[in-house]
C-alpha positions in Angstrom: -1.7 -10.7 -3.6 -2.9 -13.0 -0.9 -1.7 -10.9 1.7 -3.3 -10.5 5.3 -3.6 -6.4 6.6 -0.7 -5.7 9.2 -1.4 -1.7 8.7 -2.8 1.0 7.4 -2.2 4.2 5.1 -4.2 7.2 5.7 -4.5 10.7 4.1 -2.3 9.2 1.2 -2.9 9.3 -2.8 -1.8 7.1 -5.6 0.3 9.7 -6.6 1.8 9.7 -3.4 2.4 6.3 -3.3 3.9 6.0 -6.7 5.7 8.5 -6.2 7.5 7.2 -2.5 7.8 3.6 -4.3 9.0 4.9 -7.3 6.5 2.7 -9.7 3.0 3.0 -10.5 0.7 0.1 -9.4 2.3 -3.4 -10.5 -0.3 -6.5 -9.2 -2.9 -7.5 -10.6 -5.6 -8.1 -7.5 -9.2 -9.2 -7.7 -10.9 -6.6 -9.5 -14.1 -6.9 -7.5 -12.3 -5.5 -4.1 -9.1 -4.3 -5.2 -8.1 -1.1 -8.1 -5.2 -0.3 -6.9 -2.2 -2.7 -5.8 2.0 -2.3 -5.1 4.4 -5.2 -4.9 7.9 -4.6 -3.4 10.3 -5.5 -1.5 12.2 -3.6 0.7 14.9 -4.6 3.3 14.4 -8.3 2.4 11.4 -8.2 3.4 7.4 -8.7 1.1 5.7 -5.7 1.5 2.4 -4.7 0.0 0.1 -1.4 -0.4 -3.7 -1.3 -1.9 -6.6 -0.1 -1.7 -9.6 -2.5 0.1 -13.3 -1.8 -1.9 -12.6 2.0 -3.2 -10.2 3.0 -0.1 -8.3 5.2 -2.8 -11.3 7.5 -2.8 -11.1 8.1 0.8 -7.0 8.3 0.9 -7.0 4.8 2.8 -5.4 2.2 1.6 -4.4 -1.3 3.2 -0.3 -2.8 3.9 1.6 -5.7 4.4 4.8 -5.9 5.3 7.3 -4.5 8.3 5.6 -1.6 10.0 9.5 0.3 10.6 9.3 0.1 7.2 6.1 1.8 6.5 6.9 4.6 9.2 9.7 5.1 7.1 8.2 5.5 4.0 5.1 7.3 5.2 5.6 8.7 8.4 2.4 10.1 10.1 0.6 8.2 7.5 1.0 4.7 8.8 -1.0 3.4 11.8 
């Protein structure tokens, strides 16, 4: 993806996610740091979610994008 961190998602799933975006993971991402990875965009704007060396496991997972449009997807969930 390529993309820098602007935010994060805690106390979230990949069902969660999936389920908010509407599709299952869809970027293929360096395997060695990254198992999880969303591509969208939303508003006009690239945004990104995944998870940063197992983060999945802990419900923390990395975005990219707009933060009013992460507090709208996720709510509480976004710092």
């Amino acid at each position: 993806m390529g993309s820098h961190r602007t935010g994060t998602l805690e106390n979230t799933s990949v069902a969660e996610i999936t389920e908010k975006l509407g599709f299952q993971p869809n970027i293929e991402d360096d395997p060695d740091k990254v198992e999880f990875s969303w591509g969208f965009t939303a508003d006009g704007e690239h945004c990104g979610i995944w998870d940063y060396k197992g983060g999945a496991r802990y419900g923390i997972f990395s975005t990219f994008g707009p933060k009013e449009i992460f507090k709208k997807l996720f709510g509480e969930k976004y710092l």
